[in-house]
N, C-alpha and C positions, 0 to 999 in steps of 0.2 A: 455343226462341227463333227459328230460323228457320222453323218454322209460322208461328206469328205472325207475322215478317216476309212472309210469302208472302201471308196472309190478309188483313194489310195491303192491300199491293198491290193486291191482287183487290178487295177493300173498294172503294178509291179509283178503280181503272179503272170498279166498275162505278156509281160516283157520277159519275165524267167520261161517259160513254156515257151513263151515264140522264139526267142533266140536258142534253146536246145532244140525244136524240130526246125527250124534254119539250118541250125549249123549240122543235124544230122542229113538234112537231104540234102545240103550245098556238099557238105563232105564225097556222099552216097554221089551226087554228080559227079563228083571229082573223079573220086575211082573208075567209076563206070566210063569217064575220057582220058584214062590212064595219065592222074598227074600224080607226081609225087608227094608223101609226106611231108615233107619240110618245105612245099608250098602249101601244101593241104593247112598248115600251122601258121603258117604266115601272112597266108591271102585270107580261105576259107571261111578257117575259124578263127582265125585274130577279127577278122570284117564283121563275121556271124557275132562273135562275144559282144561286135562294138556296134553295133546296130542297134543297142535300146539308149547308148549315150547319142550316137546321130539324131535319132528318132526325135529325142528328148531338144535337142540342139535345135531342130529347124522347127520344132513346134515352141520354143521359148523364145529362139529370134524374131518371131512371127508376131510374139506376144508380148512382144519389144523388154523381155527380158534377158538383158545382157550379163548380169551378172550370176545367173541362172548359169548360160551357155558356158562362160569361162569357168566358174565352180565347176561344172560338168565335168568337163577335161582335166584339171587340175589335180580335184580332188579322185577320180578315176584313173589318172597316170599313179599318182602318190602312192592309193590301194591296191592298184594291180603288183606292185612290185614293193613294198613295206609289207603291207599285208599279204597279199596271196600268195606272194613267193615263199616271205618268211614261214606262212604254215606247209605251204606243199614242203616246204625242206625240214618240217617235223615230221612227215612221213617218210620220205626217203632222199638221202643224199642225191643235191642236182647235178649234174656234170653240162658242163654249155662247151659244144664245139670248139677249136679255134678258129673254125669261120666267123662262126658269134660274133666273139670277141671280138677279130678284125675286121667287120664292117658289119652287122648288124647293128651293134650296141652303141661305135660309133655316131652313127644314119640318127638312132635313139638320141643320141645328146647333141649332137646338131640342130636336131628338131628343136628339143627343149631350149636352145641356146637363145635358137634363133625367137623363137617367140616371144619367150621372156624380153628380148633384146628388142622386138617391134612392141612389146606391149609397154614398158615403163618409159614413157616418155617425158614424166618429168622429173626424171633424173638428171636427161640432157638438156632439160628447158622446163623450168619452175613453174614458167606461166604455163603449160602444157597440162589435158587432161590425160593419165594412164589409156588407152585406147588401144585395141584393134582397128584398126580403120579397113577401108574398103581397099585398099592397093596392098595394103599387108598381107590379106587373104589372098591375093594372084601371087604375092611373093611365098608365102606358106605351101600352095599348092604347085608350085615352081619347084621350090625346094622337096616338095611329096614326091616328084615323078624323078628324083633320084631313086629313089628306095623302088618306083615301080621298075626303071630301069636294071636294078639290082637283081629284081624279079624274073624278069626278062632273061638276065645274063643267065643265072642259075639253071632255067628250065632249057634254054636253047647249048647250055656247055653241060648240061647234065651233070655237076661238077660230085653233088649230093648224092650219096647213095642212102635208101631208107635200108634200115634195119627190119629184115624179116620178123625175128622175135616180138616187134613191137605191132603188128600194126596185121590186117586181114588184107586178102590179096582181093578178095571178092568185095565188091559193093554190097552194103546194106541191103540199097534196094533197087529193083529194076530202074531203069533212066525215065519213064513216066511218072512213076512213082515217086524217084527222088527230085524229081521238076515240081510237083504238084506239093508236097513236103516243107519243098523251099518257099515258095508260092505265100504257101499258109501262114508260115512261121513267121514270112517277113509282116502280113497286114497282122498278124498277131502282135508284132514288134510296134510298128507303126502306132493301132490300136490303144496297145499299153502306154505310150509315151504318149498321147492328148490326156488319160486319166492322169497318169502321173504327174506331169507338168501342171494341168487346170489345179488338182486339191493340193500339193504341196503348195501354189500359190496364194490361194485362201488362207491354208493351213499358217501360213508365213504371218499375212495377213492380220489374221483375227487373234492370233498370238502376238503380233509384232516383233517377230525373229525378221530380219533379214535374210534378204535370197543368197545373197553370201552362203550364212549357216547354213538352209534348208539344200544349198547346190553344193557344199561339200560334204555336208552328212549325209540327209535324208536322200538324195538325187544322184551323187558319188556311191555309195550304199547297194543304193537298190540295182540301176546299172552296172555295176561291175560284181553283180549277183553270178550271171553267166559265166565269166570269169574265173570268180572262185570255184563253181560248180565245178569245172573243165577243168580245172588245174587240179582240184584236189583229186577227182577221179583217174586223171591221167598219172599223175604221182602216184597212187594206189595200183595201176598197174605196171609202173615203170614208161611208159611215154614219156619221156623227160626229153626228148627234140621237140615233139605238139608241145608239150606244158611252156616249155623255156619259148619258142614260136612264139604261142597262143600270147602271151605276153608282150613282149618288143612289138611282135605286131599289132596287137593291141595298142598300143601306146603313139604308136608313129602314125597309127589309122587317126588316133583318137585327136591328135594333132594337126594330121594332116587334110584329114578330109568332115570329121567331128567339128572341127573346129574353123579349117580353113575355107572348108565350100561353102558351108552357110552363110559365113562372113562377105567371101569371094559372089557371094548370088545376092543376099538381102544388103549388105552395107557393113560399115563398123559397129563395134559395139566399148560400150567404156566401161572400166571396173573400179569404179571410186570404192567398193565396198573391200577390196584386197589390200592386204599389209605385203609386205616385202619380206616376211616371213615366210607366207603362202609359196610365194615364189622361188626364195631360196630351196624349201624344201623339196617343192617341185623338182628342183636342179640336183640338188643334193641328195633324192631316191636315186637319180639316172645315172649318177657317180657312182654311188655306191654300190648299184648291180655290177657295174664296168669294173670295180677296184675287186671286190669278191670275185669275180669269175677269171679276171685277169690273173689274179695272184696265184691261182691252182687249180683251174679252169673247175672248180667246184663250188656250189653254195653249199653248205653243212651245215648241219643243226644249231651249232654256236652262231653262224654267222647269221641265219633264220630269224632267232631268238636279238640280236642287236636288231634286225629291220624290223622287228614287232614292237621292240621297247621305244623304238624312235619313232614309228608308226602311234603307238600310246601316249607319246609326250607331246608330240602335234596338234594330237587331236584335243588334250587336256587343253591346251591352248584354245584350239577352236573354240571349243563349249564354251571353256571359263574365262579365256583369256580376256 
């Protein structure tokens, strides 16, 4: 048991460490083939942040842990924006574009809409089990390559301007270097997610917690470690396009190819272990960013502090419910 807890550990430090030298050399490439910030935030390091829930994702469908993989996503959509947002906006008021808001955030709850809506299926048929199936994930990934088209539009109409004050004009590091950086960081990602996934299963196991609990706490938690790192950092020095980015695209990755490629390559997977709880709340994070930024195109410390308390009353659930 305490193997495992060690292995853990190491598991997750070496998904925190790999996805910061990812996202620092994928960035460091960026720059150096002159792309902008507000893709650097939305491809980059949304991808880079979400790389230890991937990771996590194709080594649990592998290991015919399906309720693993869905936790994964869920509960890492729910804490990037309850949680991570609500504290970055205790460091410094967030301001979201009206680009944001008129189609990223949307793109955001589309995503969620649609999954939710392929995964309860016995809602519409009793005899039915809850499932992702294998044709859900081509439609999942169907509906991704809007958001890459989005992608697309943005860098080819240059429509974005970055803000000088935020952001260095120079790359990190030479283009060899931020290749080699990238490189590392990803089989560090990679890496991390076999330890992590193998002992929280055990860990599940020899306790007899469900993968459920251990994929929205322990598994949610530990991958959207990167996340928090990034946000809170960026908030601290006023980065608030990366931070607000680093998020939504976090979410729509975590959605879209987290969840839908693995599915779309190994098969479906079923979640008898999820309440419709789980999922309204899921639904009900991606509102709630949308209602806050719509109303004054700001998140502010009151509004922060509601995502943390709802964020706290979820989780009392989770543990105790």
């Amino acid at each position: 048991m305490l193997l495992q807890i060690l292995i853990l550990i190491l598991g997750f430090l070496l998904l925190i460490k790999g996805a910061d030298v990812f996202v620092d050399g994928a960035s460091s490439t960026a720059r150096n083939l002159n792309i902008s910030r507000l893709v650097i935030g939305l491809t980059i390091v949304a991808f880079g942040t979400s790389a230890p829930e991937l990771a996590v994702s194709f080594k649990a469908l592998m290991s015919n842990s399906g309720d693993m993989v869905l936790g994964n996503v869920i509960g890492s959509n729910i804490i990037n924006i309850l949680l991570i947002l609500g504290v970055s906006s205790l460091f410094c008021t967030l301001r979201v574009k009206s680009n944001t808001i008129r189609k990223e955030l949307p793109i955001t709850i589309m995503l969620s809409l649609l999954l939710v809506t392929l995964f309860v299926d016995n809602l519409f048929d009793q005899s039915q089990v809850n499932m992702i199936s294998h044709s859900d994930g081509y439609v999942i990934l169907l509906f991704f390559m809007v958001f890459i088209y989005y992608l697309f539009s943005i860098i080819r109409k240059k429509t974005e301007v970055d803000d000088p004050n935020t952001l260095e004009d120079n790359p990190k590091y030479p283009m060899y270097k931020s290749i080699i950086f990238t490189l590392l960081g990803l089989i560090g990602v990679i890496a991390g997610s076999h330890f992590v996934v193998d002992s929280a299963s055990s860990i599940a196991e020899f306790l007899g917690v469900s993968e459920r609990m251990i994929a929205l706490t322990v598994i949610a938690f530990g991958t959207s470690l990167p996340e928090l790192v990034t946000s809170i950092v960026a908030a601290k020095k006023g980065e608030q396009d990366l931070l607000i980015g680093n998020i939504i695209g976090s979410n729509i990755f975590n959605i879209g190819i987290v969840l839908g490629l693995p599915v779309a390559i190994f098969g479906g997977i079923s979640g008898v272990g999820f309440s419709y709880v789980d999922l309204i709340l899921f639904l009900v994070s991606a509102l709630m960013l949308f209602v806050a930024a719509s109303n004054d195109r700001i998140i502010s410390k009151k509004e922060g502090i509601i995502m943390i308390f709802t964020f706290i009353t979820y989780y009392a659930y989770v543990i105790f419910g």
